[in-house]
C-alpha positions in Angstrom: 0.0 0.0 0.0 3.1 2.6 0.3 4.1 1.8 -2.9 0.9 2.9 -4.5 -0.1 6.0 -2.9 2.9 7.6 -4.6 2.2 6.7 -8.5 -0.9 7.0 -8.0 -0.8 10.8 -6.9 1.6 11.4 -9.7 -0.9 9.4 -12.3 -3.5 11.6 -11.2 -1.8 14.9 -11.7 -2.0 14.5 -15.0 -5.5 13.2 -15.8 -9.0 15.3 -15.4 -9.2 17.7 -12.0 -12.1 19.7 -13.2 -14.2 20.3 -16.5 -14.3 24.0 -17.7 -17.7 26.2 -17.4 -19.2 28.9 -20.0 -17.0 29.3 -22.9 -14.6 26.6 -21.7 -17.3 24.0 -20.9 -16.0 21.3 -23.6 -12.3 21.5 -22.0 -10.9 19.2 -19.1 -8.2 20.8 -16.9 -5.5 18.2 -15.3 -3.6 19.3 -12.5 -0.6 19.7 -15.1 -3.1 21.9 -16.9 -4.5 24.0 -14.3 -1.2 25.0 -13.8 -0.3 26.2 -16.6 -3.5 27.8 -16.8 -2.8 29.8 -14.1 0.0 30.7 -15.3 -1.5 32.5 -18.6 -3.9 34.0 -16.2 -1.2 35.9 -14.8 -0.3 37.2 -17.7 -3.2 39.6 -17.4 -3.4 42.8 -15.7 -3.8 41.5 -12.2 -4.0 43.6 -8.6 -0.8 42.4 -6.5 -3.2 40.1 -4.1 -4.7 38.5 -7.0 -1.8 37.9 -8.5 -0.3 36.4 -5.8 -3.2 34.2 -5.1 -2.9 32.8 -8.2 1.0 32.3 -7.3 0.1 30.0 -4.3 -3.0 28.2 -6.1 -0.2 27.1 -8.6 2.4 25.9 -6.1 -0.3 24.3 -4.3 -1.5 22.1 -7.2 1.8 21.3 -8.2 2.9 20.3 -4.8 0.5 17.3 -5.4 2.9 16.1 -7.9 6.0 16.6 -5.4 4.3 14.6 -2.7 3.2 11.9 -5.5 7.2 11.5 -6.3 8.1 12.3 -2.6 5.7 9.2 -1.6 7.2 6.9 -4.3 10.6 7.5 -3.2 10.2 7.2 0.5 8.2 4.0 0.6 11.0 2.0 1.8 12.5 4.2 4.5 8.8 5.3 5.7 9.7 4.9 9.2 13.0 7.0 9.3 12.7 9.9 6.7 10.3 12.6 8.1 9.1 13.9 4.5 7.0 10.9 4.5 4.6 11.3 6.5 5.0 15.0 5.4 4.1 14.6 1.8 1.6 11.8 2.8 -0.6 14.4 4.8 -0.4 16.8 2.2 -2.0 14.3 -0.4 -5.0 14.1 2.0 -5.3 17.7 2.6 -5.4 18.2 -1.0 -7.7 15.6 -1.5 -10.3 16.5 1.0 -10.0 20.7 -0.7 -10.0 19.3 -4.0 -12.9 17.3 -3.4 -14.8 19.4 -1.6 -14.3 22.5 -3.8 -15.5 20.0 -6.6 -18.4 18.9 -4.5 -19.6 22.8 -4.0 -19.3 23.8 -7.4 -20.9 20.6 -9.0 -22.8 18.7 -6.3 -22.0 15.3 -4.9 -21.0 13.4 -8.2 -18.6 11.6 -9.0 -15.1 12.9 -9.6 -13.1 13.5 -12.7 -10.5 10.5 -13.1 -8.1 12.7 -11.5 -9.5 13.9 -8.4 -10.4 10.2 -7.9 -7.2 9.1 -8.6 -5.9 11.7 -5.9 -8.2 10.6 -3.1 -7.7 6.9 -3.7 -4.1 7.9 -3.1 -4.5 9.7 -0.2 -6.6 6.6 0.9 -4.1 3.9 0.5 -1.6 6.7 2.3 -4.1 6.4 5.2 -4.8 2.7 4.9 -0.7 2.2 5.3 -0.8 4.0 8.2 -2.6 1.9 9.7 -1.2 -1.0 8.7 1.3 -3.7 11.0 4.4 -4.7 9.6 5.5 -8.1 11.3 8.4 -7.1 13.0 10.6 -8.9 16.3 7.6 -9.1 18.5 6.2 -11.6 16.3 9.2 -13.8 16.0 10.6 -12.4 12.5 13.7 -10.5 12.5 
């Protein structure tokens, strides 16, 4: 289960987050393409605070993809490396956002491939915490 959460993150960065609205209603936006979305927004004439939001909201979606690789990399040294756990919580925060930000602005559906992609990862991040590995107690080495 540690193995997965971590290509499974980074598998879901790059399928559908969210489906455009209006004028960009036959579009699907990955979190690879939200990104550089908001990047082009930027380009406009933006107040400082807006422009700055936009700044963060692009890290943030991005940082899905650093804790994806972060996960995948750590799996076997869970126990000692501390951005583990790290990267592991941020998948679920983003997860639960994600979701409910999706859940406000289209109801309780469900979820581009993406955003289910994400939460299944931040499930089987969960799911291995809570897992036993056998260790001395149990007679193994």
């Amino acid at each position: 289960m540690r193995l997965g959460s971590g290509p499974t993150a980074l598998t879901g960065f790059f399928l559908p987050w969210a489906h455009g609205s209006g004028v960009l209603s036959a579009n699907e936006f990955s979190g690879f393409g939200l990104v550089g979305f908001a990047g082009r927004l930027q380009a406009l004439d933006l107040t400082p605070a807006q422009d700055w939001a936009l700044w963060l909201v692009r890290l943030a979606i991005l940082g899905v993809a650093v804790a994806g690789a972060w996960q995948t990399v750590l799996a076997p040294w869970h126990r000692r490396h501390p951005g583990y756990p790290i990267s592991g919580w941020y998948l679920v925060a983003a997860a639960v956002i994600c979701l409910g930000v999706g859940g406000l602005r289209a109801g309780i559906e469900a979820p581009p491939s993406g955003l289910g992609l994400l939460a299944v990862a931040a499930l089987l991040y969960l799911v291995g915490l809570g897992a036993t590995e056998p260790g001395p107690e149990q007679g193994l080495p």
